[in-house]
Each structure stands twice: as C-alpha cells, then as structure tokens.
C-alpha positions in Angstrom: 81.0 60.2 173.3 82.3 61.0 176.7 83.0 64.4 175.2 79.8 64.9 174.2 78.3 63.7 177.9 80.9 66.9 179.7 79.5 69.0 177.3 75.7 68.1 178.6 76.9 68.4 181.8 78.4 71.9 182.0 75.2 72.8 179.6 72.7 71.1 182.2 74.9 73.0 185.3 74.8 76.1 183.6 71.5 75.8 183.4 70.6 75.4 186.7 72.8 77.9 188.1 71.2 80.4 185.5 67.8 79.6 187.2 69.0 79.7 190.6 70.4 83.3 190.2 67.1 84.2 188.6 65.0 82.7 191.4 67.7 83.8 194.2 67.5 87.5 193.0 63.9 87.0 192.8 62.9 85.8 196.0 66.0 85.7 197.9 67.8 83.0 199.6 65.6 82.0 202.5 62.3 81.9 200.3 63.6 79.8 197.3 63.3 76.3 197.5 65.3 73.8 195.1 62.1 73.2 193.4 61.5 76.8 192.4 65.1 76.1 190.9 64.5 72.9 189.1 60.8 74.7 187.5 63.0 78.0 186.3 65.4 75.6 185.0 63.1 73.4 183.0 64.6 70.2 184.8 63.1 67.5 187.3 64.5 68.1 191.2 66.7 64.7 190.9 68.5 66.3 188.5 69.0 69.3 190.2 70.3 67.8 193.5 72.8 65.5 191.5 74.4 68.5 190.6 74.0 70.7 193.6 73.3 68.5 197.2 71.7 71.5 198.4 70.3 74.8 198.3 73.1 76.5 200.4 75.7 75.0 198.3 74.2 76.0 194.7 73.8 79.2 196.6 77.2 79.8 197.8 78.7 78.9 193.6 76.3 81.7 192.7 77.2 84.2 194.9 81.0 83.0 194.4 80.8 83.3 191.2 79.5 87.2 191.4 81.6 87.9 194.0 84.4 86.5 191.8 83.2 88.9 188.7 82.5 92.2 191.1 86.5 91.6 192.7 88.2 90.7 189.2 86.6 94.3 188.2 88.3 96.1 191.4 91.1 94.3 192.9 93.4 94.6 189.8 93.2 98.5 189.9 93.1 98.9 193.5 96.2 97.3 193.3 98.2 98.7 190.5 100.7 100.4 191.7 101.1 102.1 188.0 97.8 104.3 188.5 97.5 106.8 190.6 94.9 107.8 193.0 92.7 109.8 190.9 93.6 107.1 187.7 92.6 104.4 190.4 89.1 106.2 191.0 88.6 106.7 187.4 88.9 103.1 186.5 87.2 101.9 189.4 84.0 104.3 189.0 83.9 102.8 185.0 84.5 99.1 185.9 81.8 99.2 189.2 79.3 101.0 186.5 79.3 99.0 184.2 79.5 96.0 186.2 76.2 96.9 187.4 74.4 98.3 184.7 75.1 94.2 183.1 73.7 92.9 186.6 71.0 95.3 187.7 69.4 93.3 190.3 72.7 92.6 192.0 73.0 95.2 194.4 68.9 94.7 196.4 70.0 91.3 196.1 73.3 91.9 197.6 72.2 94.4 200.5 69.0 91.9 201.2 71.3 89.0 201.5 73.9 90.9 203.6 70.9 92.2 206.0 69.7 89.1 206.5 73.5 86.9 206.8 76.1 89.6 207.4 78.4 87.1 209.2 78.3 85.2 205.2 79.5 88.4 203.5 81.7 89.4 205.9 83.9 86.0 205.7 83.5 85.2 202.4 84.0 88.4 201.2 87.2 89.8 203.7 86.7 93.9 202.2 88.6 95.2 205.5 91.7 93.1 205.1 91.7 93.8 200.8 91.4 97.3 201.2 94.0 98.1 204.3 97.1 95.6 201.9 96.0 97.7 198.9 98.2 100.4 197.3 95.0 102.5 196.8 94.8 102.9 200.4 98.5 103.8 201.1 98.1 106.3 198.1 94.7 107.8 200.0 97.1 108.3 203.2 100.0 109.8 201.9 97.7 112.2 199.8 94.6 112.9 202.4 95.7 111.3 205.8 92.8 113.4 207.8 90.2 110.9 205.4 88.9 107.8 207.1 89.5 105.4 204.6 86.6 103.3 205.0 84.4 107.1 204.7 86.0 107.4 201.3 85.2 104.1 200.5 81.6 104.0 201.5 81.3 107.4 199.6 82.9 106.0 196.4 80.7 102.9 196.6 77.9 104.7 197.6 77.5 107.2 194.9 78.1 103.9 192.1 75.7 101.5 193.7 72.9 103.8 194.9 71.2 104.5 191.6 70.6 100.8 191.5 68.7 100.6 194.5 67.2 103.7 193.7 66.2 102.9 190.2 62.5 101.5 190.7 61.7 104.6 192.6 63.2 107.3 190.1 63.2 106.1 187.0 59.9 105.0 184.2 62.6 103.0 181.5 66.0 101.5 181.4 67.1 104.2 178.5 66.6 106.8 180.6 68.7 105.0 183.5 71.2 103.7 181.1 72.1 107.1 179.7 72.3 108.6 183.4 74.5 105.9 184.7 77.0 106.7 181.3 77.0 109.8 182.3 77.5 109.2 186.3 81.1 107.7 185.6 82.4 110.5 184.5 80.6 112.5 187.9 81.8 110.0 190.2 85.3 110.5 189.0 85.0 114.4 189.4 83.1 114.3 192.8 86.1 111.7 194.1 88.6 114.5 192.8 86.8 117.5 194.2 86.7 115.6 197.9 90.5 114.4 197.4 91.5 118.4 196.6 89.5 119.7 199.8 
C-alpha cells in the first residue's frame, strides 16, 4: 500500500513538472501562473502547491533538472583528459545536437529567461569557473594561445544553438530541420578544426 501511494506521488509530480515545462517554455516564467500549471496538468491548484509551495520553486526543479541534462552532456568530455581537442569538439558538437534537437524549445526559452534574470543563470549555472578548471581549456592554450577562450566558446556554442532560434524563421517542417541539424555535426566539427589550424 504505501508503495503503491510513492508510486502516485512521483506519477502526480511528474506530472506537474511535465506541465510546468510545457507552460514555462510557453509563456515563460514571469507570465505563468501556478494555475496555468495545475490546468496543463489536469490537477486541482491544492494539489499543485502540496507539491511545489510556489511557482519559483517548481521553476527552479525545472530548470535544474535541464541544466542538470545539458551539463551531464558536456562536462564529462570537457573534462576527459583521454580526448583531445579536436575529439573534445567532435563529441561535444554530437552530444549539444542532439540534446537540442530532443528539447527544441529549450534554447528561446533559455535566452528569454537569461534576458530577463541573468543574475539566475549566472549563479546557478557558474560556465566561467567550469570552463577555466577544464582540460579542454588548457588543451585550447597550449594548442592556440592567441584564441580567447571564451570567443571559441561563444563560436562553438553559437554555431550548435543558432539553428534553434533560427528555426521558425528558416525552416516550413521539422524533416527538413532534422536532416540539416544531422548533417551540421559533422560541419561544426570541421569549421572548429579549420579555426584551430589557422
């Protein structure tokens, strides 16, 4: 019985933090209300604030848990010290993709959300300090030491996450996207190399 009960509990949680990244990506934080949650989520707002007290702090396990997914994607081959620079890009230009393409709305959410609360992102998310310990950046010195690493870091980031934003504008269907963004990990990669070799 009291099995039974957790189980209906992380199903009824689940369920709200599904709606609440649907309604979060949708409107974004500042015009979602917890009862635009509870309605998405097909539950009464009780309910909703027994689990979560408050918007902000169903907000934050959201974006926790996508920062969590995007990082677990990047840190573990920014910091292998087994690949090397160009292997590092490689990998990183395949995970970021295809991270993405399984979370389109992500990155207008992310960028909105970071425009609006940069001091959140910035504390929560610590990118400066992650990227100066890693070995990707010691590897980027020792092989280009005239390349900011934060340039070659916007570029690399830049050239994976643009399309996204991008996407309503140039593209009519998500097959047509899809097959481009295949193809663009493969481009990154060799656009990376052709900047490291210069």
């Amino acid at each position: 019985m009291a099995k039974e009960a957790k189980n209906t509990d992380t199903s009824t949680e689940e369920k709200i933090k599904e709606a609440a990244r649907k309604v979060f990506i949708k409107k974004g934080y500042a015009a979602t209300r917890t009862r635009d949650i509870a309605e998405e989520a097909g539950i009464n707002l009780a309910l909703l604030n027994y689990y979560f007290r408050s918007k902000e702090k169903l907000f934050q396990e959201v974006m926790s848990e996508k920062f969590q997914q995007l990082f677990s994607a990047i840190l573990p081959v920014i910091n292998n010290e087994d690949l090397s620079l160009e292997e590092k890009v490689e990998v990183l230009a395949e995970n970021y993709i295809n991270l993405l393409l399984e979370n389109q709305d992500l990155p207008l959410f992310v960028l909105s959300e970071i425009r609006v609360n940069p001091e959140r992102f910035r504390e929560a998310v610590q990118v400066q300090k992650i990227l100066r310990d890693s070995s990707l950046i010691r590897q980027l010195h020792e092989k280009r030491p005239d390349i900011n690493p934060l340039q070659f870091i916007m570029s690399l980031l830049g050239m994976a996450i643009f399309p996204f934003v991008a996407k309503p504008i140039l593209f009519a269907n998500d097959a047509g996207f899809n097959k481009m963004m295949q193809e663009r990990k493969r481009l990154v990669s060799q656009w990376i190399k052709v900047i490291l070799e210069t």
